[in-house]
C-alpha positions in Angstrom: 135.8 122.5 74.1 133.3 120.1 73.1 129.6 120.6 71.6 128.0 120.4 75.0 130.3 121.8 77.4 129.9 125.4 76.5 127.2 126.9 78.9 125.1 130.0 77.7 124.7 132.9 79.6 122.1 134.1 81.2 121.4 137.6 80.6 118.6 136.8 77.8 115.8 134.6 78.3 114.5 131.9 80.5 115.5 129.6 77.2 119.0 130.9 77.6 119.7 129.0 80.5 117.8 125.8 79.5 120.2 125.9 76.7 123.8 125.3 75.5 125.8 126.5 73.0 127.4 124.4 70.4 130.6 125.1 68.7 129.1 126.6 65.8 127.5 128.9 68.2 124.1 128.1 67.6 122.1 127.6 71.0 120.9 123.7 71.5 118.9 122.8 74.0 120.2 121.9 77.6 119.6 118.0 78.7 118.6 117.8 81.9 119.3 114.1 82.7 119.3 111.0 80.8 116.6 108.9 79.7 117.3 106.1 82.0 116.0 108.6 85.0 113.1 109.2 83.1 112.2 105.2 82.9 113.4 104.5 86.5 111.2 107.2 87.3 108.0 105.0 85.3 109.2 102.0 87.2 107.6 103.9 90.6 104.2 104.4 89.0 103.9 101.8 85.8 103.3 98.9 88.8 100.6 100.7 90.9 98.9 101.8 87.5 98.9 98.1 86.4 98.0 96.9 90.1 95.3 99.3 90.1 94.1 98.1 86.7 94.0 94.6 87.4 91.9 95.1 90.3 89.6 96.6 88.3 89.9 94.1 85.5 88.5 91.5 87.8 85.9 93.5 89.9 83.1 93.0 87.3 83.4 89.1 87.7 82.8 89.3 91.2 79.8 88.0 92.6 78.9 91.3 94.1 79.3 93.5 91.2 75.9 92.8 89.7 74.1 94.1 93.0 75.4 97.5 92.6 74.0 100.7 92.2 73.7 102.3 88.7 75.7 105.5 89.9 78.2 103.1 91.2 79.0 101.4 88.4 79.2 104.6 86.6 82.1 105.5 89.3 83.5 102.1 88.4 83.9 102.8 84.5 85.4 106.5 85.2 88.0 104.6 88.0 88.4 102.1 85.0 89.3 104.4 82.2 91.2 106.7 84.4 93.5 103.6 85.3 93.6 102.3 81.5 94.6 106.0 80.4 97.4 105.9 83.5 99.1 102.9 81.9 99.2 103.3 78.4 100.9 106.8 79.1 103.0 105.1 81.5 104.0 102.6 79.4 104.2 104.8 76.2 107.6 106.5 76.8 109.3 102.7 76.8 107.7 101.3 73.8 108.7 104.4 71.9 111.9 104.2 73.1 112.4 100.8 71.5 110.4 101.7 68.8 112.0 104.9 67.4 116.0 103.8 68.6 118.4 105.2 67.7 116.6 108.3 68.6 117.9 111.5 67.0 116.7 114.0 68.9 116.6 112.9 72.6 115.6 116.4 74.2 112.3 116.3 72.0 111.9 112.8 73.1 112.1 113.6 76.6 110.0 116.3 76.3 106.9 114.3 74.7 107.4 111.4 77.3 107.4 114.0 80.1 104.2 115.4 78.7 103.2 111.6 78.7 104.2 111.1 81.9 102.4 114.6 83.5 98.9 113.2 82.0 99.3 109.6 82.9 99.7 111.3 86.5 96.5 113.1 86.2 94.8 110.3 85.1 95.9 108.0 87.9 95.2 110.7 90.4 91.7 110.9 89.1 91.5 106.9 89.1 92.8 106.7 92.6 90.6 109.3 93.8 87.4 107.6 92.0 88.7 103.5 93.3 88.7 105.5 97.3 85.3 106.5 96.5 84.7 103.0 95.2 85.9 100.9 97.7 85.0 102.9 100.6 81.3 103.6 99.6 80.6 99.7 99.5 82.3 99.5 102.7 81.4 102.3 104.8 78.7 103.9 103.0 78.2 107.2 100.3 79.3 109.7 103.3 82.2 108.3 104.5 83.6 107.4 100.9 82.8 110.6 99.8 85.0 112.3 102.7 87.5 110.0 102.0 87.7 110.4 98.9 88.2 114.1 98.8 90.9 113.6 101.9 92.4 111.7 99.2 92.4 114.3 96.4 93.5 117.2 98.8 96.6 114.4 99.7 97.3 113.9 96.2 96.8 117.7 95.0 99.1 118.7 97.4 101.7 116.1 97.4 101.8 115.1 93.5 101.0 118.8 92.3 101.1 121.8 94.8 104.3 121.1 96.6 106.4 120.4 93.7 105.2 123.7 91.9 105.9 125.6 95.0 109.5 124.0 95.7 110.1 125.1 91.7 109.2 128.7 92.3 111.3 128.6 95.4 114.0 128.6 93.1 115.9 125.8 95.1 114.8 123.0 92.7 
């Protein structure tokens, strides 16, 4: 049998069945997919991350900007570095990539981009969360971008981060 085609059991750890055995019989860690899932998988968020960055790129050289409120613009730098912090971990796992081919240890490489990729995720939630509150305050007013904005983070808590962990305790996922 091959180097990877050897499962482990199960009857030890948790690590035992995220691992495989090799034919020397040492355990290796299990790959759960290939890197090119990982990267399709930045291709969903990399372009809202730069879209939401651009927007805020340009926003101070509106015309408007200068007339807002102190605590506003304090918003508008937390939305900013929240979106910057999104898409230089989004982008990170790529460059690497290039950067450190061929890779010799793709699990650990995999592992590190994931981590990347969990607080690029955090960061654009807070960004996207902070731009509602932006955008909605000048619009509507302090009240109804407030609201908004925590609708927003109850949708995104729940949809980016609750349901997931609950559908991997289920055990079906």
């Amino acid at each position: 049998m091959g180097r990877m085609e050897k499962q482990a059991g199960t009857s030890d750890s948790s690590q035992v069945t995220n691992s495989v055995m090799s034919d020397e019989g040492e355990r290796i860690p299990h790959d759960d997919g290939d890197l090119s899932e990982m990267l399709n998988e930045l291709r969903i968020l990399l372009p809202g991350s730069q879209m939401l960055t651009s927007f805020l790129i340009v926003l101070p050289f509106s015309g408007g900007f200068r007339h807002i409120v102190h605590v506003e613009k304090l918003v508008f730098f937390a939305t900013f570095v929240c979106s910057l912090i999104s898409f230089v971990l989004f982008s990170a796992p790529a460059i690497q990539h290039r950067l450190l081919r061929p890779l010799k240890n793709r699990v650990r490489f995999k592992h590190i981009a994931t981590c990347e990729i969990v607080v690029g995720s955090i960061a654009l939630s807070f960004a996207l969360i902070l731009a509602t509150n932006l955008v909605v305050s000048e619009v509507f007013g302090n009240t109804v971008g407030i609201v908004t904005s925590l609708l927003m983070a109850l949708l995104i808590g729940i949809g980016w981060w609750l349901f997931p962990r609950m559908l991997k305790a289920s055990g079906e996922f």
